[in-house]
mmJSON file of the N, C-alpha and C atoms, coordinates in Angstrom:
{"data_MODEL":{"atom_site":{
"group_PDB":["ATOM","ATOM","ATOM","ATOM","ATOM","ATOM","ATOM","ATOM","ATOM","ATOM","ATOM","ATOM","ATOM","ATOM","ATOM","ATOM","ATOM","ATOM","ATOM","ATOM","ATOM","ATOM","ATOM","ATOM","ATOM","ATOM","ATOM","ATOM","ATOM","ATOM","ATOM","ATOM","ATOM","ATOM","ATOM","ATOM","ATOM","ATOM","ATOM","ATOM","ATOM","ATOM","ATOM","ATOM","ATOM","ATOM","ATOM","ATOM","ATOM","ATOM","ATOM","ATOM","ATOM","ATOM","ATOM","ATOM","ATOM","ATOM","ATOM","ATOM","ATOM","ATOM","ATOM","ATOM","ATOM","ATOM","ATOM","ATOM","ATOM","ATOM","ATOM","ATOM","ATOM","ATOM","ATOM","ATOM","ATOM","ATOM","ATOM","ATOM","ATOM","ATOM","ATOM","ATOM","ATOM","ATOM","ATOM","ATOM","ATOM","ATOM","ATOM","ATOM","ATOM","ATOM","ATOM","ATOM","ATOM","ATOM","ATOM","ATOM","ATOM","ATOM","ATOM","ATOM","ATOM","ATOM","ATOM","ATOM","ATOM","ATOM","ATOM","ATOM","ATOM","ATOM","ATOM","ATOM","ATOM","ATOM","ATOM","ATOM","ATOM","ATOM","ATOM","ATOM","ATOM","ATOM","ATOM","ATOM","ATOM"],
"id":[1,2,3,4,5,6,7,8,9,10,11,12,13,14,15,16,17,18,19,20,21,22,23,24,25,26,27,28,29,30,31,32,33,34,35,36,37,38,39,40,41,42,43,44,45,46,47,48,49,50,51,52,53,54,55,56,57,58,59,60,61,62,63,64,65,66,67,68,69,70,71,72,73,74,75,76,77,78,79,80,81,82,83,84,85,86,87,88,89,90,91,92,93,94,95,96,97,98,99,100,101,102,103,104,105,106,107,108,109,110,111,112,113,114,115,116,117,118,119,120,121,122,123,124,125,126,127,128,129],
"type_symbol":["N","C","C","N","C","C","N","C","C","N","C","C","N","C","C","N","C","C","N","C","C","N","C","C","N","C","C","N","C","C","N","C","C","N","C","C","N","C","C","N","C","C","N","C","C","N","C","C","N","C","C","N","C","C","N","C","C","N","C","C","N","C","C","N","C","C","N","C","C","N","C","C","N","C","C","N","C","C","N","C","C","N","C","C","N","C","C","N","C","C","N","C","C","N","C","C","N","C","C","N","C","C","N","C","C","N","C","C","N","C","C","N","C","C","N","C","C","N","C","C","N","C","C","N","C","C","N","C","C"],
"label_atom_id":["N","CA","C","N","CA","C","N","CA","C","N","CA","C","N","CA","C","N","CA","C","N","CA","C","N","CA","C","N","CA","C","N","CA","C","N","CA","C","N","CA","C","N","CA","C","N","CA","C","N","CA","C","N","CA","C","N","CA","C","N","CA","C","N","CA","C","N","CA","C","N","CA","C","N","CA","C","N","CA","C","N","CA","C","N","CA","C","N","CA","C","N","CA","C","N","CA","C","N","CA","C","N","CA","C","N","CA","C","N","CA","C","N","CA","C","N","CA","C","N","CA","C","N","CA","C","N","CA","C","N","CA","C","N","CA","C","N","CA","C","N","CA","C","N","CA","C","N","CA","C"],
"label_alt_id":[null,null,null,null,null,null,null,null,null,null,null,null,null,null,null,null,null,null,null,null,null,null,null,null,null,null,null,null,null,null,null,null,null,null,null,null,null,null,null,null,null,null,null,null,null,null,null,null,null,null,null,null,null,null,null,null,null,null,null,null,null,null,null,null,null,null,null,null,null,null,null,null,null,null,null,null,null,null,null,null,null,null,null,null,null,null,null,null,null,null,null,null,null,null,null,null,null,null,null,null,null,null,null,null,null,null,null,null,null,null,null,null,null,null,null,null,null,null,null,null,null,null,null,null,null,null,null,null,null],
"label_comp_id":["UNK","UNK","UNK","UNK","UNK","UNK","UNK","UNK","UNK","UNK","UNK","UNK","UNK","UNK","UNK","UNK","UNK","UNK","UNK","UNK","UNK","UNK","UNK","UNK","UNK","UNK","UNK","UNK","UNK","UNK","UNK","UNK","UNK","UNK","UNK","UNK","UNK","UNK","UNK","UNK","UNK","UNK","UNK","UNK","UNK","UNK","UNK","UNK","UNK","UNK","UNK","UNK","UNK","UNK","UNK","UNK","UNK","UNK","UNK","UNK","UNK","UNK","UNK","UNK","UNK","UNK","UNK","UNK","UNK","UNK","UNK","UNK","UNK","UNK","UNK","UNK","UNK","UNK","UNK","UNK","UNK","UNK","UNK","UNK","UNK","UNK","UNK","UNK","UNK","UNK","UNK","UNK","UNK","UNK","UNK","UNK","UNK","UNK","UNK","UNK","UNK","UNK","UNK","UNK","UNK","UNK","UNK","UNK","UNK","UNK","UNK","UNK","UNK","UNK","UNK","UNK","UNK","UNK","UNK","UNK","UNK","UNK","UNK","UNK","UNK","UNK","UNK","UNK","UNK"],
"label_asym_id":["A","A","A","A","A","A","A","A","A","A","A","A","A","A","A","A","A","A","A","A","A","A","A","A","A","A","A","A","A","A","A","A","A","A","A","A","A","A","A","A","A","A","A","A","A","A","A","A","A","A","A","A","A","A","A","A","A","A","A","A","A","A","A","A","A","A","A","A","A","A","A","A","A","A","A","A","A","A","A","A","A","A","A","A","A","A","A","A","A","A","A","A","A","A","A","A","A","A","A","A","A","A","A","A","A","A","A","A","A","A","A","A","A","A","A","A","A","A","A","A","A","A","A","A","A","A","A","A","A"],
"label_entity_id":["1","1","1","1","1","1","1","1","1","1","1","1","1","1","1","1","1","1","1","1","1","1","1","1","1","1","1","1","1","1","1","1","1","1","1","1","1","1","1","1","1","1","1","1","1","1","1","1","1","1","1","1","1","1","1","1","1","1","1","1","1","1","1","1","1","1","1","1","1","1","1","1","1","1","1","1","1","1","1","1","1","1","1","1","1","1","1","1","1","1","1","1","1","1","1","1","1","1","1","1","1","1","1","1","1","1","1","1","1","1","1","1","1","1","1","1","1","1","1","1","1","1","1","1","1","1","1","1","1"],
"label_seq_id":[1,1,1,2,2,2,3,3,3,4,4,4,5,5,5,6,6,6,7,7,7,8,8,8,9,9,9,10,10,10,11,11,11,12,12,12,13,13,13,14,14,14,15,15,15,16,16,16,17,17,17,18,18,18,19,19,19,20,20,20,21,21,21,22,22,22,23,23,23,24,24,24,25,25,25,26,26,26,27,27,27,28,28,28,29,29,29,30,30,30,31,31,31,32,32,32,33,33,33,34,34,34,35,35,35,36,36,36,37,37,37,38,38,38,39,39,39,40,40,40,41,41,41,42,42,42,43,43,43],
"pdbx_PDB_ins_code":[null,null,null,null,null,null,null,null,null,null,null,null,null,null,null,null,null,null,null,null,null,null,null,null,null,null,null,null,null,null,null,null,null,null,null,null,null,null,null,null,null,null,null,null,null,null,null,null,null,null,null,null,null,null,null,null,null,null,null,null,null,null,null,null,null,null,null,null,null,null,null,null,null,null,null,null,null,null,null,null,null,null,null,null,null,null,null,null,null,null,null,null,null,null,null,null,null,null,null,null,null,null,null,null,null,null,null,null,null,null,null,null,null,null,null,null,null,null,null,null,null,null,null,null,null,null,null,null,null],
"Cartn_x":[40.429,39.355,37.986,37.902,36.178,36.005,36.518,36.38,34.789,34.104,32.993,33.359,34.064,34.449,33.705,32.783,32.056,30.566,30.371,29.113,29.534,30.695,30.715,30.691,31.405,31.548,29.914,29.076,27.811,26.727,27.475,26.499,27.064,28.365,29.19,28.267,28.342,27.541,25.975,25.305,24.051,23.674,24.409,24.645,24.58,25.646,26.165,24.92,24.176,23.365,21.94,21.933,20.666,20.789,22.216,22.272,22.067,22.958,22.485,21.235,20.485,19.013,18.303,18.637,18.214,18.417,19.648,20.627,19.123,19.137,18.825,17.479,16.875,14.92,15.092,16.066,15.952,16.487,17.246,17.443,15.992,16.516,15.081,15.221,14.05,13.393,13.927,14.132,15.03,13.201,12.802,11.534,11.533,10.145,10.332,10.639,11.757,11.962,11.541,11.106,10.221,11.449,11.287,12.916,12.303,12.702,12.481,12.603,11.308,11.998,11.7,12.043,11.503,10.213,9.463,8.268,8.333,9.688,9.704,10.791,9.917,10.997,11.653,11.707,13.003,14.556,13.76,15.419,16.588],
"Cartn_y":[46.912,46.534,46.746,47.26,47.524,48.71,49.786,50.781,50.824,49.949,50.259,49.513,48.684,48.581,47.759,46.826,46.609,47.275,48.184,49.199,49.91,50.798,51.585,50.744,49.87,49.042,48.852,48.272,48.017,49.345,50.382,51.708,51.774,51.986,52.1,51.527,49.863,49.181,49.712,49.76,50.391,51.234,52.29,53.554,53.309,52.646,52.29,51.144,51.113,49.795,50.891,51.473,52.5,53.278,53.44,54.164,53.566,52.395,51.814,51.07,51.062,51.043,52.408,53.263,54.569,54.415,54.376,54.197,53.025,52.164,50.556,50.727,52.192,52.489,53.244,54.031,54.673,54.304,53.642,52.481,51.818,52.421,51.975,50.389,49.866,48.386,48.119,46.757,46.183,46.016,46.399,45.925,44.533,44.251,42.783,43.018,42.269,42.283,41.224,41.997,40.45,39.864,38.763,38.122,37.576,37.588,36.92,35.53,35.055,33.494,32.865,32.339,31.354,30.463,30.75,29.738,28.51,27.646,26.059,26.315,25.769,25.851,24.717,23.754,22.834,23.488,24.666,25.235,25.573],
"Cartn_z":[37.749,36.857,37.506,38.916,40.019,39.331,37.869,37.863,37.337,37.068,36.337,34.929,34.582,33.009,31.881,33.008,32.317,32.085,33.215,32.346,31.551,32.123,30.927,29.285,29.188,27.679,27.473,28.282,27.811,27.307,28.382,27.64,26.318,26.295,25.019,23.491,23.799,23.189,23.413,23.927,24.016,22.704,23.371,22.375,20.764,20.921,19.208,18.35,19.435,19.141,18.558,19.375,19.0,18.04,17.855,16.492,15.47,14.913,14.391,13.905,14.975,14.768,14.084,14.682,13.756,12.586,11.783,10.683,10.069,10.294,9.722,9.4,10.272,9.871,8.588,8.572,7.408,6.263,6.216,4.661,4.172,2.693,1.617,2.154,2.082,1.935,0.492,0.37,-0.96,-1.615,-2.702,-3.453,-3.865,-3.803,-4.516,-5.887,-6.267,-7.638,-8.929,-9.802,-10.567,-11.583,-10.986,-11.486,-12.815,-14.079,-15.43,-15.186,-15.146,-15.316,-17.099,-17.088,-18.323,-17.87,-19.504,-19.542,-18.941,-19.624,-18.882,-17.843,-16.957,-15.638,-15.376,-16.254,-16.108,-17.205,-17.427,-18.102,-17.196],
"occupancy":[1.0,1.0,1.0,1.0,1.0,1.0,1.0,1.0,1.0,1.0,1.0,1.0,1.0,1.0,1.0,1.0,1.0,1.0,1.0,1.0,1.0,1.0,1.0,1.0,1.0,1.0,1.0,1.0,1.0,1.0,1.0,1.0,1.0,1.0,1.0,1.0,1.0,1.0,1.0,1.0,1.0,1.0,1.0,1.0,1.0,1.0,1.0,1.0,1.0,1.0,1.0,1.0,1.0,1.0,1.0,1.0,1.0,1.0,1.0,1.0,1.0,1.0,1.0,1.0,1.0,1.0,1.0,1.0,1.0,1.0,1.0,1.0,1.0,1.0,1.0,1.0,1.0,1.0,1.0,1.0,1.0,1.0,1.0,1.0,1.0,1.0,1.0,1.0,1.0,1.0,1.0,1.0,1.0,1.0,1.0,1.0,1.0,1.0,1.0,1.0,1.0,1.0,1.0,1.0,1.0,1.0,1.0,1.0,1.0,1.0,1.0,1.0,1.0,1.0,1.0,1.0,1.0,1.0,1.0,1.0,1.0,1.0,1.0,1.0,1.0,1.0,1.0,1.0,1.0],
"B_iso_or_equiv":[0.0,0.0,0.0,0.0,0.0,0.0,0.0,0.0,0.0,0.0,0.0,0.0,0.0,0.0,0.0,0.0,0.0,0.0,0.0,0.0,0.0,0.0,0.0,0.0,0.0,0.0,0.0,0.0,0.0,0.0,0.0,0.0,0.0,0.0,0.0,0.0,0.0,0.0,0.0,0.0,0.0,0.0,0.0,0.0,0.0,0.0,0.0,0.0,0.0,0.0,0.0,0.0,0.0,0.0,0.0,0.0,0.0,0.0,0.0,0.0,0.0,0.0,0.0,0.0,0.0,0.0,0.0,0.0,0.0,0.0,0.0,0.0,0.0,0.0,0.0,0.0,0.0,0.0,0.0,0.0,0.0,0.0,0.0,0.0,0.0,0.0,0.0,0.0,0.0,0.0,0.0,0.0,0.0,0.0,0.0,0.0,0.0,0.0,0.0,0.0,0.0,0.0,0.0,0.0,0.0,0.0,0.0,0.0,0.0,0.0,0.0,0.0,0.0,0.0,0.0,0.0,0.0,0.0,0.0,0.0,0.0,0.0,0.0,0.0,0.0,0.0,0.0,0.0,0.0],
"pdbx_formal_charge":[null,null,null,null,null,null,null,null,null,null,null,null,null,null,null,null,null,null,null,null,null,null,null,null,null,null,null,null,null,null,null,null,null,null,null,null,null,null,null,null,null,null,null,null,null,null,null,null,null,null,null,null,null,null,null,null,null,null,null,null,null,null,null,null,null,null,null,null,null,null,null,null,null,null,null,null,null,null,null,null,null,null,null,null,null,null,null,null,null,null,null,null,null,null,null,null,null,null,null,null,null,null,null,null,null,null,null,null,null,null,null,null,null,null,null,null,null,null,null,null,null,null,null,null,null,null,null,null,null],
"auth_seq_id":[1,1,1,2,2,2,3,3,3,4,4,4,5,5,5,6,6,6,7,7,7,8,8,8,9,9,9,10,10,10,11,11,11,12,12,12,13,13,13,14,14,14,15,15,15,16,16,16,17,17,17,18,18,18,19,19,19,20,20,20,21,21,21,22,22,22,23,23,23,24,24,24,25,25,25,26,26,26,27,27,27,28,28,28,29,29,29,30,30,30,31,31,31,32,32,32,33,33,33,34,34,34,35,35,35,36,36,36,37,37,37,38,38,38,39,39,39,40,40,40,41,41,41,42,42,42,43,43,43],
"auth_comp_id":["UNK","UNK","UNK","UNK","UNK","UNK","UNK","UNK","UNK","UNK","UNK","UNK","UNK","UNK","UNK","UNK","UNK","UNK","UNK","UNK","UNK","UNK","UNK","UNK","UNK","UNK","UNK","UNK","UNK","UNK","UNK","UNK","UNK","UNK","UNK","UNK","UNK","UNK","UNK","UNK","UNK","UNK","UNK","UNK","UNK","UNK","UNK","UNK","UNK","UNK","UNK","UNK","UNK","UNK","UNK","UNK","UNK","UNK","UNK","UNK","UNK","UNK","UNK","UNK","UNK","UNK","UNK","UNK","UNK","UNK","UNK","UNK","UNK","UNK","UNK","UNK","UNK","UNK","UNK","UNK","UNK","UNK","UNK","UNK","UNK","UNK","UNK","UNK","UNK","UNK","UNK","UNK","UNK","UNK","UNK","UNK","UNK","UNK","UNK","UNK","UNK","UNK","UNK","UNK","UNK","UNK","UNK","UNK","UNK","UNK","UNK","UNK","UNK","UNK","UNK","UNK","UNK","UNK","UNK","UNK","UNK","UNK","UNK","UNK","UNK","UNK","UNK","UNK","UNK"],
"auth_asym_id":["A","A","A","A","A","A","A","A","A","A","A","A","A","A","A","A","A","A","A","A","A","A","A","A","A","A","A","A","A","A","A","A","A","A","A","A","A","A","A","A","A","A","A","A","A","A","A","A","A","A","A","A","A","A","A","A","A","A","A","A","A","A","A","A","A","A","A","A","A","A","A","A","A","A","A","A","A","A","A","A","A","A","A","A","A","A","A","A","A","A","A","A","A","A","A","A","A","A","A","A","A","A","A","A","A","A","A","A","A","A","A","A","A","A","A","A","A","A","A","A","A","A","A","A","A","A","A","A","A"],
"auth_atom_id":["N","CA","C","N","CA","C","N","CA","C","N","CA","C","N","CA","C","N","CA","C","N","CA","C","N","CA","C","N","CA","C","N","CA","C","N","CA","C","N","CA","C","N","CA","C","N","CA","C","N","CA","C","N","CA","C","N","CA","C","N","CA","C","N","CA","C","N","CA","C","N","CA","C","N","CA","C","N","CA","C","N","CA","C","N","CA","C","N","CA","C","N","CA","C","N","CA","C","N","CA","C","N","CA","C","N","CA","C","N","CA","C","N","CA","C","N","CA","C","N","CA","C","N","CA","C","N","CA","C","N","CA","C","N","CA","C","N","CA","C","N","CA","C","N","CA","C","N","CA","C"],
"pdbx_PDB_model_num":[1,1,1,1,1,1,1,1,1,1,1,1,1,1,1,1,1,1,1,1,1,1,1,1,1,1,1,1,1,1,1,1,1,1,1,1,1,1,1,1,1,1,1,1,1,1,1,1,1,1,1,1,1,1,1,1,1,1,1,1,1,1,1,1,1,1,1,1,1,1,1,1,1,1,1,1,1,1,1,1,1,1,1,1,1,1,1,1,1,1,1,1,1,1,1,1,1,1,1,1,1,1,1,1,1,1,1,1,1,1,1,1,1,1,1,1,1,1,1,1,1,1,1,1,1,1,1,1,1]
}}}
């Protein structure tokens, strides 16, 4: 287990982490959406 196993797993993770960050910039932003409410808001 002295082989290195836990760097390598953490670059591993690294990696996959940055991608996903790439991935996560380029997804549209959710818009604010104008939710219908009703006039009386005890409905």
């Amino acid at each position: 287990m002295a082989d290195n196993f836990l760097e390598r797993h953490h670059e591993d993770y690294e990696q996959r982490k940055a991608a996903w960050l790439r991935k996560k910039k380029h997804l549209p932003k959710n818009a604010q959406r104008n939710i219908q409410r009703p006039e009386d808001e005890a409905l």
